[in-house]
C-alpha positions as CSV (number, residue, x, y, z in Angstrom):
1,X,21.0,46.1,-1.9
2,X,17.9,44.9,-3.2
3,X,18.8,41.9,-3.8
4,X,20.4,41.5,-0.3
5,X,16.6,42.3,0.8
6,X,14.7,39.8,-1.1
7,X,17.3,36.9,0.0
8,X,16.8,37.8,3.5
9,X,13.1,38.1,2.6
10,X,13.0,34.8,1.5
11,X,14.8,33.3,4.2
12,X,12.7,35.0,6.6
13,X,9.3,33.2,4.6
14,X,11.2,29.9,4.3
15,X,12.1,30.4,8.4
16,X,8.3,31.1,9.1
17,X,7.1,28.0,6.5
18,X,9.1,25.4,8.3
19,X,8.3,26.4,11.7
20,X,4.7,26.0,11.0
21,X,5.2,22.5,9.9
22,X,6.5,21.4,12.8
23,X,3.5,23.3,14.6
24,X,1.1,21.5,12.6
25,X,2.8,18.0,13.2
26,X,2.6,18.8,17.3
27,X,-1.2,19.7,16.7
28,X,-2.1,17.0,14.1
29,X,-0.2,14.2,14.2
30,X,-2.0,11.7,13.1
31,X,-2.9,13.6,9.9
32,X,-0.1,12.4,7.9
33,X,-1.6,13.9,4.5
34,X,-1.9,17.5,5.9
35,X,2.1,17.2,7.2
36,X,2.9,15.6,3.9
37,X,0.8,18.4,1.7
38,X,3.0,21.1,3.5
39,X,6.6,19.6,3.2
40,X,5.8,19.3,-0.5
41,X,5.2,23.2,-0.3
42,X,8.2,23.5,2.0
43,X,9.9,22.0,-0.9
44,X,8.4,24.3,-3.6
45,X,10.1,27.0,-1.2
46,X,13.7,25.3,-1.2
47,X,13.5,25.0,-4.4
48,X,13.5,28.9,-5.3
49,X,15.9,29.4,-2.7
50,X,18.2,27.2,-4.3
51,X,17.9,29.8,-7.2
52,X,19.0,32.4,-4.8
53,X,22.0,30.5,-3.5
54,X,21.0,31.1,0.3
55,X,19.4,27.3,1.1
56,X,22.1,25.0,2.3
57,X,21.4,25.4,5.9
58,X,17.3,25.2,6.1
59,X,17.8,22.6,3.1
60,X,19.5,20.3,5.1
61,X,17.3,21.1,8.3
62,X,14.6,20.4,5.8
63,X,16.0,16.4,4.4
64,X,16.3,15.7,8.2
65,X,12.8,17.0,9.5
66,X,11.6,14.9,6.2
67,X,13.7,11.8,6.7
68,X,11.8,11.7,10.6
69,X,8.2,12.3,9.7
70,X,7.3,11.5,6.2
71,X,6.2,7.9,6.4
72,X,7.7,4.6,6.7
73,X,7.4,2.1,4.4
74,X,5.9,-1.5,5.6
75,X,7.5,-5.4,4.8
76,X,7.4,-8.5,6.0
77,X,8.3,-11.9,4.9
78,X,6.3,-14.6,2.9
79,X,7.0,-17.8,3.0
80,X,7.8,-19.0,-1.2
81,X,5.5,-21.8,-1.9
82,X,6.3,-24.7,-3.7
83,X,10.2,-25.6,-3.5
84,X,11.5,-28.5,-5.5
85,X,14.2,-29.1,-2.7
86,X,11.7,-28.9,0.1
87,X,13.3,-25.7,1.9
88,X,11.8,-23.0,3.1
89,X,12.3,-19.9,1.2
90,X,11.4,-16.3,2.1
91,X,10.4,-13.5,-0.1
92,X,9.7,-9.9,0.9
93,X,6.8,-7.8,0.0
94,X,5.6,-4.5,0.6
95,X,2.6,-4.6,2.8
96,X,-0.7,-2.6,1.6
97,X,-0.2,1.0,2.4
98,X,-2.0,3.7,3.6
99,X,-4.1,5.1,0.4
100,X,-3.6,9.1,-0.9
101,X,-7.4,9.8,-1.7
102,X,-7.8,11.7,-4.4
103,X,-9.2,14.8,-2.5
104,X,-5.8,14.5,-1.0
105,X,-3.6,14.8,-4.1
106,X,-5.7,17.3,-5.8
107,X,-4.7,19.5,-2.5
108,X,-1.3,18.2,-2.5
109,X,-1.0,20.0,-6.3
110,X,-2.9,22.8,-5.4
111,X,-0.2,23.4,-2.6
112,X,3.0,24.0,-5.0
113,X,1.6,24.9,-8.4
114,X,-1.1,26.9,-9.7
115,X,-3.5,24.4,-10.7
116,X,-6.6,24.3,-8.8
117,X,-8.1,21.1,-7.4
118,X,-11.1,21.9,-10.3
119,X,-8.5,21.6,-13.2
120,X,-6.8,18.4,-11.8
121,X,-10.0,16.7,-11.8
122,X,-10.9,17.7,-15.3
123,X,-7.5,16.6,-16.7
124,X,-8.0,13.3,-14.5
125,X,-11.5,12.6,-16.0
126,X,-10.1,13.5,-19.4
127,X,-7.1,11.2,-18.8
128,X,-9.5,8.2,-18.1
129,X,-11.5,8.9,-21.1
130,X,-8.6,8.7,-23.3
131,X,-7.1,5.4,-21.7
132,X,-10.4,3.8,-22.2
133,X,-10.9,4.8,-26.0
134,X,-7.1,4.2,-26.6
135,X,-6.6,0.9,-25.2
136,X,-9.7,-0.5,-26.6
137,X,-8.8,0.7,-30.0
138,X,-5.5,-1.3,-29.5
139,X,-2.9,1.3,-28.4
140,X,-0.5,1.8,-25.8
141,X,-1.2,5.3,-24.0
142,X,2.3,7.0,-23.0
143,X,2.1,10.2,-20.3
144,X,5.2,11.9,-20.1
145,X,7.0,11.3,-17.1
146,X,4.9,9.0,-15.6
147,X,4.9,5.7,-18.1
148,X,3.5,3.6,-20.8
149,X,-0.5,2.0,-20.0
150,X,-1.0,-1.1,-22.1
151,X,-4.1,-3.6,-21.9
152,X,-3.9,-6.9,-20.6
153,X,-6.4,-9.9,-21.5
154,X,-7.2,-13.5,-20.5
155,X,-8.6,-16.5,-22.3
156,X,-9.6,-19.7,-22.0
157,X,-6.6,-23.0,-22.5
158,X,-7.3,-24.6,-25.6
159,X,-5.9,-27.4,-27.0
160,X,-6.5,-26.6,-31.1
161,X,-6.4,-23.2,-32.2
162,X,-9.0,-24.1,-34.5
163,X,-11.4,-24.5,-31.5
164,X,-10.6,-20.9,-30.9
165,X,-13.7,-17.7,-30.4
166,X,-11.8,-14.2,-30.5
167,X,-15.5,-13.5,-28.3
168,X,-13.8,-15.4,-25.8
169,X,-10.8,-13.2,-24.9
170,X,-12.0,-10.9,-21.8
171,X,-10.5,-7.4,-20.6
172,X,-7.9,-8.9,-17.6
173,X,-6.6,-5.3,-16.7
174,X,-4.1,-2.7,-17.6
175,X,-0.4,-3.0,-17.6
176,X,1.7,-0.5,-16.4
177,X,5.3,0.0,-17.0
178,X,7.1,3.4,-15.3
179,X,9.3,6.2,-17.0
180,X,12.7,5.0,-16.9
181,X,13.1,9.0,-15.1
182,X,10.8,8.1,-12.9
183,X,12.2,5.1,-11.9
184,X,14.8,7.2,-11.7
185,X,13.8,9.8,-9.3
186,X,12.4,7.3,-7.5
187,X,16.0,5.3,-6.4
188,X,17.1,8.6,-5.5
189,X,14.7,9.1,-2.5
190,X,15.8,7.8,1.0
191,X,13.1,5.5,1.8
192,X,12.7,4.1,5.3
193,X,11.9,0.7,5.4
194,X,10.3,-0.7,8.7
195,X,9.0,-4.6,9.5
196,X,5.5,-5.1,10.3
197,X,4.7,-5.5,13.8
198,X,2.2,-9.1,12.9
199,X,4.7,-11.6,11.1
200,X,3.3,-12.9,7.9
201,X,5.9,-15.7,8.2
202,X,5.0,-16.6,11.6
203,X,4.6,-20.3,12.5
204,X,2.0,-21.5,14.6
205,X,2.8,-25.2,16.6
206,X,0.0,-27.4,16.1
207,X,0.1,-28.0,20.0
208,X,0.2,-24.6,20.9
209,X,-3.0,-24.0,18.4
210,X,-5.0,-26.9,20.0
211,X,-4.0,-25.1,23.7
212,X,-5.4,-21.4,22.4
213,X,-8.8,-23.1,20.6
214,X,-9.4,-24.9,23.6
215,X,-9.1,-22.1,26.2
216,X,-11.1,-20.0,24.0
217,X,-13.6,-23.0,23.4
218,X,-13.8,-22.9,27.1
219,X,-15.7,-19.9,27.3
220,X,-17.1,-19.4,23.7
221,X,-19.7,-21.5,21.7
222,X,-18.0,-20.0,18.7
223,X,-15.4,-18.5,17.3
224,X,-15.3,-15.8,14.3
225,X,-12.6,-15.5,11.6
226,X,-11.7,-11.8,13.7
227,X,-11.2,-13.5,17.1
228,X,-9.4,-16.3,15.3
229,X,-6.8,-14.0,14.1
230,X,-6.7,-12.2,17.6
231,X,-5.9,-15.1,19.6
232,X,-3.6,-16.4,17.2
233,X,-1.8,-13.2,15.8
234,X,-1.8,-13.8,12.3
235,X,-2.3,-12.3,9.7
236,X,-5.3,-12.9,7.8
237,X,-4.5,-14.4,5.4
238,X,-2.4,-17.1,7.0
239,X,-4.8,-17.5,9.7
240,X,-7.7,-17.9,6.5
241,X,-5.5,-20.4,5.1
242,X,-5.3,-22.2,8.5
243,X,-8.9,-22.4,9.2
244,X,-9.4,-24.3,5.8
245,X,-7.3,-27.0,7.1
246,X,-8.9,-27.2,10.1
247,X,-12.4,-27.3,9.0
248,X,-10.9,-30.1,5.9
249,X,-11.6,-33.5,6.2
250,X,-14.0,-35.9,8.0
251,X,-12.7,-35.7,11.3
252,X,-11.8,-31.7,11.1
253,X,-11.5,-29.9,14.5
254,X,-13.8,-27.2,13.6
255,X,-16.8,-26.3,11.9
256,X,-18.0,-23.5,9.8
257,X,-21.7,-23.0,9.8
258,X,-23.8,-20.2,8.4
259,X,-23.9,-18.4,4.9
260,X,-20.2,-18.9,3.1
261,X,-19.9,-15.3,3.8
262,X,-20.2,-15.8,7.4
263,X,-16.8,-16.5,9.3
264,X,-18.4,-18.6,12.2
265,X,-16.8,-21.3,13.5
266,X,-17.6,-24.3,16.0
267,X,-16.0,-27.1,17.2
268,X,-16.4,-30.7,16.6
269,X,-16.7,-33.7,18.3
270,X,-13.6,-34.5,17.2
271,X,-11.8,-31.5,19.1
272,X,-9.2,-32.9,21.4
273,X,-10.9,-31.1,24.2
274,X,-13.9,-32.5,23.3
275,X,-12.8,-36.5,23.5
């Protein structure tokens, strides 16, 4: 009997937990890391549940309120530079996501275990420490269930080892290689993948270029690298890499002027609108 009472107790809590996510979401939805903090206690809560044999149908109602809301992931396609048969190849890559600030995980853990957010930072800091002293000593740092951390150095090309300083050799970064579980773990999670809205790939005609930097030359003295990637929807980096060509040479289309750090942008003489 009493057992009857704390499954029915537990479903009742469970009942309550997931119908105040959905609450939240309807009142915040734009703060993704308070939704996401909360399904991960949700999940705590199937969890024990599961241990009680009286889940399956608030489980499942809980994988498809996940699979809607938790976040998608963003792609798009790059073009693959330098092809000894002169066709163009594509490659996909995972755009930058949106970061989880550290404030934001220590609350995530606090949510469904009984560290506070106090103890994660002091295991954090200690954590750093010890990378720092152990991969400067040499030594490849292993943390269960997350991965190996190895250091990674650069050096100058020489051409006789002889020639060769070891004061040369300069800290690159830190190499990171994942649990084989967590790799694991991680195949095992449905993962919505979605295509970014601006196309990295996108191709720009050179005629249709010339027609947008004209009308926009029509009313503006000058352009910035911002506007430049408005009126042309790309991506920054293509559109960075576009400029340069335009501004190359001695009869280049535009200008830059100002500080290097200043995108600013005029046209030339040589502008087809301007002949």
């Amino acid at each position: 009997m009493n057992s009857e009472k704390v499954k029915q107790g537990n479903k009742l809590s469970f009942h309550i937990q997931y119908s105040s996510i959905i609450y939240s979401y309807l009142c915040n939805e734009n703060d993704e890391f308070l939704l996401n903090g909360m399904i991960i206690s949700l999940y705590g809560m199937v969890m024990s549940l599961k241990r009680n044999d009286c889940f399956t149908e608030w489980n499942n109602n809980f994988n498809s309120f996940r699979s809607k809301f938790m976040g998608e992931i963003r792609y798009d396609f790059f073009r693959t530079p330098s092809q000894a048969n002169g066709q163009k190849n594509y490659h996909v890559r995972i755009l930058k996501p949106q970061v989880l600030e550290f404030e934001d995980v220590k609350d995530s853990l606090n949510l469904f275990s009984s560290v506070t957010p106090g103890d994660v930072s002091a295991v954090v800091e200690g954590i750093s420490t010890l990378l720092v002293s152990q991969l400067t000593s040499g030594r490849r740092v292993h943390i269960n269930g997350i991965g190996y951390f190895s250091l990674s150095v650069s050096a100058p090309t020489i051409d006789d080892k002889q020639d060769f300083d070891a004061c040369d050799i300069q800290i690159k970064g830190i190499n990171f290689k994942p649990e084989a579980t967590l790799m694991k773990q991680m195949r095992k999670q449905e993962m919505h993948f979605r295509r970014n809205d601006v196309s990295h790939s996108k191709e720009l005609k050179l005629e249709d270029l010339l027609l947008i930097l004209e009308n926009f030359y029509a009313e503006h003295d000058s352009m910035s690298f911002r506007e430049f990637c408005i009126i042309t929807r790309l991506p920054h980096t293509t559109a960075y890499r576009l400029l340069k060509q335009l501004c190359d040479g001695p009869n280049a289309i535009i200008k830059h002027i100002g500080p290097r750090n200043a995108s600013v942008y005029i046209a030339t003489k040589y502008a087809p609108w301007n002949l």
